[in-house]
C-alpha positions as CSV (number, residue, x, y, z in Angstrom):
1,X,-21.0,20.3,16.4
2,X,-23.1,21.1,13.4
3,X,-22.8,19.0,10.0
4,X,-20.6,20.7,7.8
5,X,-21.2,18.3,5.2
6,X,-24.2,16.1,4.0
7,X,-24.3,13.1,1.3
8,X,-27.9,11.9,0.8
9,X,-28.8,9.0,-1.6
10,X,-25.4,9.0,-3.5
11,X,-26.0,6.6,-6.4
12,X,-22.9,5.6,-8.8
13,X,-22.5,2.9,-11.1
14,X,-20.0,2.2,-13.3
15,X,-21.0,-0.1,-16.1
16,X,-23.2,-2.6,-14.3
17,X,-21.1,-2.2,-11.1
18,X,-22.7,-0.1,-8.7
19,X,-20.1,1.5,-6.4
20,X,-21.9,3.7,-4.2
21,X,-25.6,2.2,-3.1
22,X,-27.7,5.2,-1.8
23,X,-25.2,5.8,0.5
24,X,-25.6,8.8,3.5
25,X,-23.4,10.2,5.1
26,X,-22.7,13.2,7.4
27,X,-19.7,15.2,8.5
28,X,-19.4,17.5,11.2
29,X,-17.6,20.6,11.1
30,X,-14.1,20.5,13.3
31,X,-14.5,16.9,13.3
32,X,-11.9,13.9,12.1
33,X,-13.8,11.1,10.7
34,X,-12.2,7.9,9.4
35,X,-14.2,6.4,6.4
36,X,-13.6,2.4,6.5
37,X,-14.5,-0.4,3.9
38,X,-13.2,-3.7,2.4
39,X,-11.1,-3.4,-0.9
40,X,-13.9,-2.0,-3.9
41,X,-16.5,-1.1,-1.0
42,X,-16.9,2.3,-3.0
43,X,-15.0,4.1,-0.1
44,X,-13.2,6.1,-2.6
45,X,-15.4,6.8,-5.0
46,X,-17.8,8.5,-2.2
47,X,-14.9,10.9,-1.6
48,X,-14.1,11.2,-5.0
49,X,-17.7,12.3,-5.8
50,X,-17.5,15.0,-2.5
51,X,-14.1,16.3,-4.3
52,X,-15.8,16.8,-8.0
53,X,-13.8,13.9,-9.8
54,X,-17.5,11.9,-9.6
55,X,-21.0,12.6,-10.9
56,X,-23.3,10.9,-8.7
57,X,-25.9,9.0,-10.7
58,X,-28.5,9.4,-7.8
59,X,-28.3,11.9,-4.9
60,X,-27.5,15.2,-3.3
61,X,-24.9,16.8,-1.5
62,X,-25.2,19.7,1.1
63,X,-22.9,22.2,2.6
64,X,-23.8,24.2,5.5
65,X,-27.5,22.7,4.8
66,X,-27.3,24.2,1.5
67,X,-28.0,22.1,-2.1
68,X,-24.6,22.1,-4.0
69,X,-23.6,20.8,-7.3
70,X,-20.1,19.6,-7.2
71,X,-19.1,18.7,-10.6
72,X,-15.2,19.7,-10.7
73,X,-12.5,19.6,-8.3
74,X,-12.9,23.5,-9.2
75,X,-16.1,23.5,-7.7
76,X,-15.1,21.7,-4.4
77,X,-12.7,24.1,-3.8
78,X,-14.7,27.1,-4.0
79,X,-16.7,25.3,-0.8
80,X,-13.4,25.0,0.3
81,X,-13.0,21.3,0.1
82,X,-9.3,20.0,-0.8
83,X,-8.2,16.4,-0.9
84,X,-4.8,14.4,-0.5
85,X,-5.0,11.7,-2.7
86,X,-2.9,7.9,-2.1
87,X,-0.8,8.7,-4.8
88,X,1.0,11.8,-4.8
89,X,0.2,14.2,-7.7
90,X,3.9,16.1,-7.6
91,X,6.4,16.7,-10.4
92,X,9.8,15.1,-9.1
93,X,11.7,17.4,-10.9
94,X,10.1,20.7,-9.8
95,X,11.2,22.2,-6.6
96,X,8.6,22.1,-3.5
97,X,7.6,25.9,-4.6
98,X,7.1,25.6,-8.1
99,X,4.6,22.0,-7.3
100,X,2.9,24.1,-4.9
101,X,1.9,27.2,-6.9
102,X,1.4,25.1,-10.2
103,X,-1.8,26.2,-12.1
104,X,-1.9,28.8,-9.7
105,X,1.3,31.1,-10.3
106,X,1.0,34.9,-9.2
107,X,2.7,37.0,-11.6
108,X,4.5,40.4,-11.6
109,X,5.7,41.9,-15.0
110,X,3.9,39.1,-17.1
111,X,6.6,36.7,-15.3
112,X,5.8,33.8,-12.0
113,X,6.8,35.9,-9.2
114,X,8.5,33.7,-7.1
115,X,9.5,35.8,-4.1
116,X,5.9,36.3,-3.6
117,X,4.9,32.8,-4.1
118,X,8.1,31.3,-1.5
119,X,6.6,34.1,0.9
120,X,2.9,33.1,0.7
121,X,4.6,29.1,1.2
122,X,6.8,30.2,4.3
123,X,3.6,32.2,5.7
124,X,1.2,29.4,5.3
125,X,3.3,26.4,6.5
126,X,4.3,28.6,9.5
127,X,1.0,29.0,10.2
128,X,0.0,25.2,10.6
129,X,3.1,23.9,11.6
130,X,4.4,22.5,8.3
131,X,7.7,23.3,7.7
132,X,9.6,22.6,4.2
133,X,12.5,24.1,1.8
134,X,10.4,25.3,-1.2
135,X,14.2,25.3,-3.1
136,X,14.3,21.6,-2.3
137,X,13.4,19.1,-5.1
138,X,10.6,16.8,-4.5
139,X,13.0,14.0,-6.0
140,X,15.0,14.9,-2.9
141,X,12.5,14.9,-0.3
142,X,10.8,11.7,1.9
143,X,7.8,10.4,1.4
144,X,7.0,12.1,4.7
145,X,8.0,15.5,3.5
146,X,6.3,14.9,-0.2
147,X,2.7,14.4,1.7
148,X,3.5,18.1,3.8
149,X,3.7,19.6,0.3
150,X,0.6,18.4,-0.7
151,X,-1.4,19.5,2.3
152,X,0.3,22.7,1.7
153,X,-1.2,22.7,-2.0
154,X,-4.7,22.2,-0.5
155,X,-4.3,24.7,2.2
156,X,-3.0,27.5,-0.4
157,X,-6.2,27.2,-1.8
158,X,-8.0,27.8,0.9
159,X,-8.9,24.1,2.1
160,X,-10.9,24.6,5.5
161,X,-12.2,20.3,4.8
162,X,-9.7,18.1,4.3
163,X,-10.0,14.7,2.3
164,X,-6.9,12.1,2.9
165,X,-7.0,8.7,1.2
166,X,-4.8,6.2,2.6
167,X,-2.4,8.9,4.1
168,X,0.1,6.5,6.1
169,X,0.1,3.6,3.4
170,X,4.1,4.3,2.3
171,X,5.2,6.2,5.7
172,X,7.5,5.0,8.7
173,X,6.2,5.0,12.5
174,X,7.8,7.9,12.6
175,X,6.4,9.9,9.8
176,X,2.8,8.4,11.1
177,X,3.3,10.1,14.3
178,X,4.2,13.6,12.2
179,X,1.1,13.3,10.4
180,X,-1.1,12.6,13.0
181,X,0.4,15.7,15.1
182,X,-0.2,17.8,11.8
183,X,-4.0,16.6,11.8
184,X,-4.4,17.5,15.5
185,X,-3.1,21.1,14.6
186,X,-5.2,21.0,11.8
187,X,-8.1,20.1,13.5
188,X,-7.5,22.7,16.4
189,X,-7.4,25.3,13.9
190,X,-10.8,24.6,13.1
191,X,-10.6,22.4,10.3
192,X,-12.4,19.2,9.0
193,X,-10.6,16.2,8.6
194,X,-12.1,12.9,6.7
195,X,-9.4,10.5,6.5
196,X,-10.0,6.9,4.3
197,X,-7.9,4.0,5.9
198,X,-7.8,0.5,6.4
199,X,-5.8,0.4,9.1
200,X,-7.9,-0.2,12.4
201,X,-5.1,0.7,14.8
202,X,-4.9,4.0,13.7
203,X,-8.7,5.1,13.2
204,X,-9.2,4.2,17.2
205,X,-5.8,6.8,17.3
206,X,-6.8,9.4,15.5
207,X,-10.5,9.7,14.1
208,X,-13.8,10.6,16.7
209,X,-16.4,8.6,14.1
210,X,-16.1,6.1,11.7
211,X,-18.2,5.2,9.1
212,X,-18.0,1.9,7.4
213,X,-18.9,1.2,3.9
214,X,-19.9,-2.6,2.8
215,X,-20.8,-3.6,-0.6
216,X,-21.5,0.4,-1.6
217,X,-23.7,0.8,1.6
218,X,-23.7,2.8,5.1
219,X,-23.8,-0.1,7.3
220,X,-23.4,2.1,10.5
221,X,-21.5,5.0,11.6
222,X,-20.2,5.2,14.8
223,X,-18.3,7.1,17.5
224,X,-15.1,5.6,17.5
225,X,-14.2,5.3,21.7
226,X,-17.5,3.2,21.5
227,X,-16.1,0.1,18.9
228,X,-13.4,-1.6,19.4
229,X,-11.0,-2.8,16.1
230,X,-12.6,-6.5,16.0
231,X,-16.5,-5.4,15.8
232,X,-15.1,-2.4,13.5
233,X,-13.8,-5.4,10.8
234,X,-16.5,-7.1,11.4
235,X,-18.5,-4.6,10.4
236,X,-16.3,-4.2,7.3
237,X,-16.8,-7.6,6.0
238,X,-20.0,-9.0,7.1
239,X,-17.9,-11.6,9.7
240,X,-15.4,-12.0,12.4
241,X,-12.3,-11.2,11.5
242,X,-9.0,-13.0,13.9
243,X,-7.2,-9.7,14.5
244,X,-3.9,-11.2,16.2
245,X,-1.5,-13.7,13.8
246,X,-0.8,-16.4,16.1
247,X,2.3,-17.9,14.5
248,X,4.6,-21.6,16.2
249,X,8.4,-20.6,16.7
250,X,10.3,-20.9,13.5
251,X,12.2,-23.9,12.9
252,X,14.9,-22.6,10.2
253,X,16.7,-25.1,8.4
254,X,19.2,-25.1,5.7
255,X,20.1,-22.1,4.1
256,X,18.4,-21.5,0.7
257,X,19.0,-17.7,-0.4
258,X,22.2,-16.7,0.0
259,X,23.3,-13.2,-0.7
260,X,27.0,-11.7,-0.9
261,X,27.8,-8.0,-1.5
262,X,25.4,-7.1,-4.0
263,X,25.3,-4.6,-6.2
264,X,22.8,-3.7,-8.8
265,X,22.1,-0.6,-10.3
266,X,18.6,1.1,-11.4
267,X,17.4,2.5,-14.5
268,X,19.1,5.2,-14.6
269,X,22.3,3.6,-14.0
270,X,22.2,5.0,-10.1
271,X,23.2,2.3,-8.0
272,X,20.3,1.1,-5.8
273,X,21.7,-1.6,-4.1
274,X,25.3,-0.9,-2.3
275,X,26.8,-4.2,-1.0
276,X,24.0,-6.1,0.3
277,X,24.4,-9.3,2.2
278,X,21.3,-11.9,3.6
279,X,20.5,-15.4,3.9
280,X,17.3,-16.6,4.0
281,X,16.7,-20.2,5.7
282,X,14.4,-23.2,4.5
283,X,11.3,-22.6,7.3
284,X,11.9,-19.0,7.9
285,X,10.3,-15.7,7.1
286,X,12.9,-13.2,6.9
287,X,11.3,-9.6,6.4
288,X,13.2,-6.4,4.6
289,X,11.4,-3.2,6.5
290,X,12.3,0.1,4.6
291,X,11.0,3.0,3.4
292,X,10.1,2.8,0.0
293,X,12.9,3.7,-2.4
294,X,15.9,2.1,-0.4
295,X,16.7,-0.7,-3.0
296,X,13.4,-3.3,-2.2
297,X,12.1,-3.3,-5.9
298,X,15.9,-3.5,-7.6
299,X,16.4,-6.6,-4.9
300,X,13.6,-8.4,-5.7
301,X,14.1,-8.1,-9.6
302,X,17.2,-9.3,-9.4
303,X,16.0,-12.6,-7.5
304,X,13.8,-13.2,-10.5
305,X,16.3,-12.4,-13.3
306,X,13.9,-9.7,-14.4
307,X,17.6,-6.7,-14.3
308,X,21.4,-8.0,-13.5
309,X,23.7,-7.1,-11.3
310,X,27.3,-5.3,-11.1
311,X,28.6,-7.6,-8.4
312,X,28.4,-9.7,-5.8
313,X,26.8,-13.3,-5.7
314,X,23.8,-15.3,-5.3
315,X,23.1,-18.5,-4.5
316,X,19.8,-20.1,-4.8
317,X,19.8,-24.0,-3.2
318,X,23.4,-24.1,-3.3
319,X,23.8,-22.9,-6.8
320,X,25.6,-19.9,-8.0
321,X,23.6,-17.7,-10.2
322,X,25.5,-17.0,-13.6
323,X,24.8,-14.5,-16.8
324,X,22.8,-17.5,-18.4
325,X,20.5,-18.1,-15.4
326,X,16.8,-17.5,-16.7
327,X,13.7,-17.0,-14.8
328,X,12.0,-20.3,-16.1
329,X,15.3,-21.9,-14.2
330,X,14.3,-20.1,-11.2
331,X,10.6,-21.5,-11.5
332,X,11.9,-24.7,-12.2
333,X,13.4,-25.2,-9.3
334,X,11.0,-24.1,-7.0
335,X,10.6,-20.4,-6.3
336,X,7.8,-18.5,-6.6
337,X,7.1,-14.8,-6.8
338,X,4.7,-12.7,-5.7
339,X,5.6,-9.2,-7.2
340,X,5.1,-5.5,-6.4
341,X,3.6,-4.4,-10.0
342,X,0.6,-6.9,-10.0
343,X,-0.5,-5.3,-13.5
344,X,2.8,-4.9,-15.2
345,X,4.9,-8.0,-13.4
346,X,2.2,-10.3,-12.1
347,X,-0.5,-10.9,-14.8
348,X,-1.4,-10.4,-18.4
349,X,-4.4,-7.8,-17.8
350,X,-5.8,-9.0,-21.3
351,X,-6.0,-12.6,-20.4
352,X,-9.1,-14.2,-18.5
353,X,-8.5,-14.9,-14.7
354,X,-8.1,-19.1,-15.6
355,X,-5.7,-18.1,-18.1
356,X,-3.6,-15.9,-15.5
357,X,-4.2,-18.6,-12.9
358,X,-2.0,-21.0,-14.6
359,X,0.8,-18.6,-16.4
360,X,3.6,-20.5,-15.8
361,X,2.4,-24.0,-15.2
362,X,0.8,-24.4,-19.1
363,X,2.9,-27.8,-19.4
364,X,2.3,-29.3,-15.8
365,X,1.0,-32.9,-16.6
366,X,-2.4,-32.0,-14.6
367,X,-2.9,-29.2,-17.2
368,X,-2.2,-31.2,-20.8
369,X,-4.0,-33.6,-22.4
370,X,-1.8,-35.3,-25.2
371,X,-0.3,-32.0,-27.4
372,X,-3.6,-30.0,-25.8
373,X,-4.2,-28.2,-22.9
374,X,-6.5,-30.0,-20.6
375,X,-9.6,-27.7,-20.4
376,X,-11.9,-29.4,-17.9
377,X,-9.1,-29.9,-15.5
378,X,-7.7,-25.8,-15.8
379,X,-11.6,-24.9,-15.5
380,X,-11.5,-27.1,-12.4
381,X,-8.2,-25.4,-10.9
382,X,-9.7,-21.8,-11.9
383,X,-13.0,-22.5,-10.2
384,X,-11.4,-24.2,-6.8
385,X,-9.1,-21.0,-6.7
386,X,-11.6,-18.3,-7.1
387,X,-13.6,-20.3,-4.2
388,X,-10.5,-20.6,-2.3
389,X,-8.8,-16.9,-2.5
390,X,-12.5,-15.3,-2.8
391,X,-11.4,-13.9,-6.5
392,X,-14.8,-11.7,-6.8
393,X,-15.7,-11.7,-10.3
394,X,-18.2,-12.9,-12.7
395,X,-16.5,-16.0,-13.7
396,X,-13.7,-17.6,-14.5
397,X,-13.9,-16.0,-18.0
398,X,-13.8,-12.8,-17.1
399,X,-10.8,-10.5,-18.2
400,X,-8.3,-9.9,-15.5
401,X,-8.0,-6.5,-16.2
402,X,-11.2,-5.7,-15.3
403,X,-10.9,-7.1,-11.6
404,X,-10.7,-4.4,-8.8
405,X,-6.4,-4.4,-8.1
406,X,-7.4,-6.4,-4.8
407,X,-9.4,-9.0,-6.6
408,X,-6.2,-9.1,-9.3
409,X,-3.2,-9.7,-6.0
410,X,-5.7,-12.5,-4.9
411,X,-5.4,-14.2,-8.8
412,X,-1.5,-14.1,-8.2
413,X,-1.6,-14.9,-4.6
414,X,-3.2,-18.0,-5.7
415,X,-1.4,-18.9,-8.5
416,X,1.9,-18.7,-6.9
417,X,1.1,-20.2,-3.5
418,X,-0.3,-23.6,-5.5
419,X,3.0,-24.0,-6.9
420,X,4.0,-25.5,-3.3
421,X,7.2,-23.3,-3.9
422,X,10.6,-24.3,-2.0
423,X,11.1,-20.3,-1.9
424,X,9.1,-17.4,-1.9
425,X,9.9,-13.8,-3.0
426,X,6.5,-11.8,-1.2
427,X,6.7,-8.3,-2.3
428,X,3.8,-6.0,-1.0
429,X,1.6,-9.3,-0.6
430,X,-1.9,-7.5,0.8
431,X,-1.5,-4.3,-0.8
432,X,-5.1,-3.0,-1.7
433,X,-6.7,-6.1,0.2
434,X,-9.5,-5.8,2.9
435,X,-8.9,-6.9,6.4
436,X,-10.7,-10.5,5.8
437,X,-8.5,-11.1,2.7
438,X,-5.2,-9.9,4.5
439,X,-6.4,-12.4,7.2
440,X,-6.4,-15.5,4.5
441,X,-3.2,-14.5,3.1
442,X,-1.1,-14.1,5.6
443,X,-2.3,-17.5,6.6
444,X,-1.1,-19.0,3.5
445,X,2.5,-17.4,4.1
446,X,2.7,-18.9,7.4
447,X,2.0,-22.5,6.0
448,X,4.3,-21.9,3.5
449,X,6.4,-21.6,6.6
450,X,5.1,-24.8,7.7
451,X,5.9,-26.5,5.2
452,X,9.3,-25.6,5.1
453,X,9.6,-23.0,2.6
454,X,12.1,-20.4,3.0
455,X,10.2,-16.8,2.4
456,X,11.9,-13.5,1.6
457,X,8.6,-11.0,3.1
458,X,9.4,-7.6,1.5
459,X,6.5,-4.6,2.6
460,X,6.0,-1.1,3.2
461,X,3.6,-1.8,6.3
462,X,5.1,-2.1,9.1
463,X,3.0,-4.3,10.8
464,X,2.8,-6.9,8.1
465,X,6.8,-7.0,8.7
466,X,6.2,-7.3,12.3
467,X,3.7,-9.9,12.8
468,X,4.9,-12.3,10.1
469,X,8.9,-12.4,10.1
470,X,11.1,-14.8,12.1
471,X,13.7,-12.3,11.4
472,X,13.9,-8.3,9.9
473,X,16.4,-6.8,8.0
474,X,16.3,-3.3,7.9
475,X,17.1,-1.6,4.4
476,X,18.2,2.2,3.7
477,X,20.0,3.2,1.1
478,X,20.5,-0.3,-0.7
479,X,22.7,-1.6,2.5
480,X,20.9,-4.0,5.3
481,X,21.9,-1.5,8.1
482,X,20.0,-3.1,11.0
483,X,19.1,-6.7,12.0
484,X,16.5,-8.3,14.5
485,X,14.7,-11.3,15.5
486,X,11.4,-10.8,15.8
487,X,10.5,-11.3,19.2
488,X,10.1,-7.7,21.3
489,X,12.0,-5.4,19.2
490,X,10.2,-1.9,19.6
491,X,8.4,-0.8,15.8
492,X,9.5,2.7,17.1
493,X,13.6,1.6,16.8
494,X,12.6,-0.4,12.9
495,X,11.6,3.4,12.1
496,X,14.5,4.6,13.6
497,X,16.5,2.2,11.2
498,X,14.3,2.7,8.3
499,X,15.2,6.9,8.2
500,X,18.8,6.5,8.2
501,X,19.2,6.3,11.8
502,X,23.3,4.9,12.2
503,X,22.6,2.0,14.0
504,X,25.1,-1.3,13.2
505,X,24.0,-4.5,12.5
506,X,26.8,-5.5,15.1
507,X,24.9,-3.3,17.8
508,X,21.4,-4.1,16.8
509,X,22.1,-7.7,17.7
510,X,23.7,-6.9,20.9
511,X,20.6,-5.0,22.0
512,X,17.9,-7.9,21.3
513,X,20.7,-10.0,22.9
514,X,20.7,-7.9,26.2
């Protein structure tokens, strides 16, 4: 194979932050390459410069051995580069075929001809096996469906090199398999896939080289059948990584969370949660596996007070929530959260990382000094907790909202896990973490275990779910419609579960019991 593609040098700082480090890179035509790197490693931005969204500061960039300037998306398309970015770029209330020909309508008799765009759609998803309703409404669609429409947008516009970042972050085993059977049709057709992951699992499944970006620097690329997925995070973060979580068998104790046909309803007065029962024991993980959508965020506001609820009951440590039940209550009496939304829900972006550090716990004794807050000994905390969680910033007086969104979970992650909570809500916990940071985290949810805390785990990945819960709860449409305990229930039946797939609590317990 030829190269196709051909970064030399890329240079790109933002402020005094340099993301990209003289990077090269090279990608060969008919190839799929995964691009790998820690959280901030300046993964992105490299792709982001190759799709025109960048200006290198330093560097060149060739296609087909030519010199090009790519300094629009515009301009990457007319080499016929397209890219699938993490967070979809669709209009919910548009159908599939109006998304898809957006900024790009043909028109007959000065109106959007419509027949002719649903018959260009139908042609061109027929042609790489990506079938979809263009009537549908993306509101209506999965996740799985929403990322076909977006390759389709590339493709209509004449995509031959295809840029995916984080492409299976919100899909189910099932929809992981779809895509990766798309890229392989994709690929036989002749096309060039560059897909940016962090999952190690799926770059030895899919991709034939692998680069891996460190610090804004090419630190090797390689052909993937050669590297196995403990040198390849080694490589990502400069040190061994342990791969496997090796966790004791739960001890479960009392009951602390107690849950009784639930109902809550979302903001637009739909109801997101349908009659929802779980417990949740002192010294137990219990995971909720779903697809995201099915009722995870409305569940987990409602267990900090944050929306209410139509009906049902909740008991935290034996006591009965009630209309005047305030989140300080909640905190007082030992639960922590960890939420979703780090920006909006977790921190106070204006605020400097010591001050976010202690939200919360401003009148702890440790933290006052008479009617003053006790400045040495917050410094103190601040500084042992940027050490501890590996908060990468300048100090401890830097403004949160200036952190990378990893380095901002790890500034919640630590606040809330020093609490020494009774129980944990854990929503999304590693989301935009590096494998070396996912590694300390989830150790600090298992000794949370340890120590006898009871821990609702709610996460899109799949694997987190897996290799952390003592027992998983299976979520679709607001109900719990499956049950298991973790020992060697098949990820392929959770997906099953997670779709929609009828499948009864009652049954799913007699099938780990057999």
């Amino acid at each position: 194979m030829c190269n196709i593609i051909e970064m030399k040098g890329i240079v790109k700082h933002f402020g005094n932050f340099c993301a990209n480090n003289g990077i090269d890179m090279e990608i060969r035509e008919g190839e799929i390459h995964a691009l790998l790197g820690e959280n901030g490693a300046g993964k992105t931005t490299l792709m982001n410069i190759l799709y025109g969204l960048h200006t290198p500061d330093e560097g060149e960039i060739y296609f087909r051995g030519k010199k090009v300037n790519i300094k629009s998306p515009g301009d990457a398309i007319n080499l016929s580069i397209g890219m699938v970015h993490q967070h979809f770029m669709l209009i919910p209330v548009f159908t599939v075929a109006e998304n898809l020909i957006l900024g790009n309508e043909p028109v007959k008799n000065l109106m959007v001809d419509m027949k002719t765009a649903i018959s260009d759609i139908d042609k061109v998803s027929k042609d790489h096996g990506l079938a979809v309703d263009p009537n549908a409404l993306i509101s209506d669609i999965s996740v799985g469906m929403e990322q076909r429409v977006e390759i389709l947008k590339i493709l209509l516009r004449g995509a031959r090199i295809l840029i995916f970042d984080e492409p299976t972050a919100v899909l189910t085993p099932q929809e992981v398999s779809e895509f990766f059977r798309i890229i392989r049709t994709l690929q036989g057709q002749g096309h060039t896939i560059i897909i940016i992951t962090h999952k190690l699992k799926e770059i030895k499944q899919i991709s034939e080289r692998v680069t891996v970006i460190r610090n804004g620097e090419n630190v090797g690329t390689l052909n993937t059948c050669d590297v196995n997925e403990a040198k390849l995070a080694e490589l990502m973060v400069g040190r061994s990584v342990i791969m496997e979580i090796k966790k004791e068998a739960g001890k479960p104790g009392k009951t602390v969370l107690e849950i009784e046909g639930l109902r809550v309803k979302n903001y637009r007065g739909i109801n997101a949660i349908n009659g929802l029962n779980l417990r949740v024991r002192a010294g137990e993980i219990v995971g909720i596996a779903g697809v995201d959508g099915n009722g995870q965020t409305e569940l987990a506001a409602v267990l900090k007070r944050l929306i209410g609820y139509t009906s049902g009951s909740i008991k935290l440590f034996g006591k009965e929530f009630t209309k005047d039940t305030t989140t300080q209550d909640l905190i007082d009496s030992g639960m922590a959260h960890i939420p979703e939304d780090r920006q909006r829900l977790g921190l106070v972006t204006d605020f400097s990382v010591k001050e976010n550090l202690i939200l919360g716990m401003e009148d702890w004794d440790r933290f006052v000094k008479g009617p003053f807050l006790n400045q040495t000994a917050i410094r103190d905390f601040a500084e042992e907790m940027k050490e501890q969680y590996d908060i990468r910033c300048t100090g401890i007086d830097f403004r949160t909202g200036s952190l990378s969104g990893g380095n901002q979970q790890k500034v919640i992650l630590a606040r809330e896990i020093s609490r020494n909570p009774k129980f944990l809500v854990v929503c999304q916990p590693t989301r935009g973490l590096d494998v070396g940071a996912v590694e300390y985290v989830h150790s600090q949810i298992l000794r949370q275990r340890e120590l006898g805390c009871a821990i609702l785990l709610i996460s899109l990945e799949l694997d987190e779910i897996m290799s952390l819960s003592d027992r998983i709860l299976v979520i679709y449409n607001g109900k719990i419609v499956a049950e298991y305990e973790n020992k060697d229930v098949a990820g392929e039946r959770i997906g099953l579960a997670m779709t929609g797939y009828e499948h009864s609590i009652s049954d799913a317990r007699k099938e780990v019991e057999v």
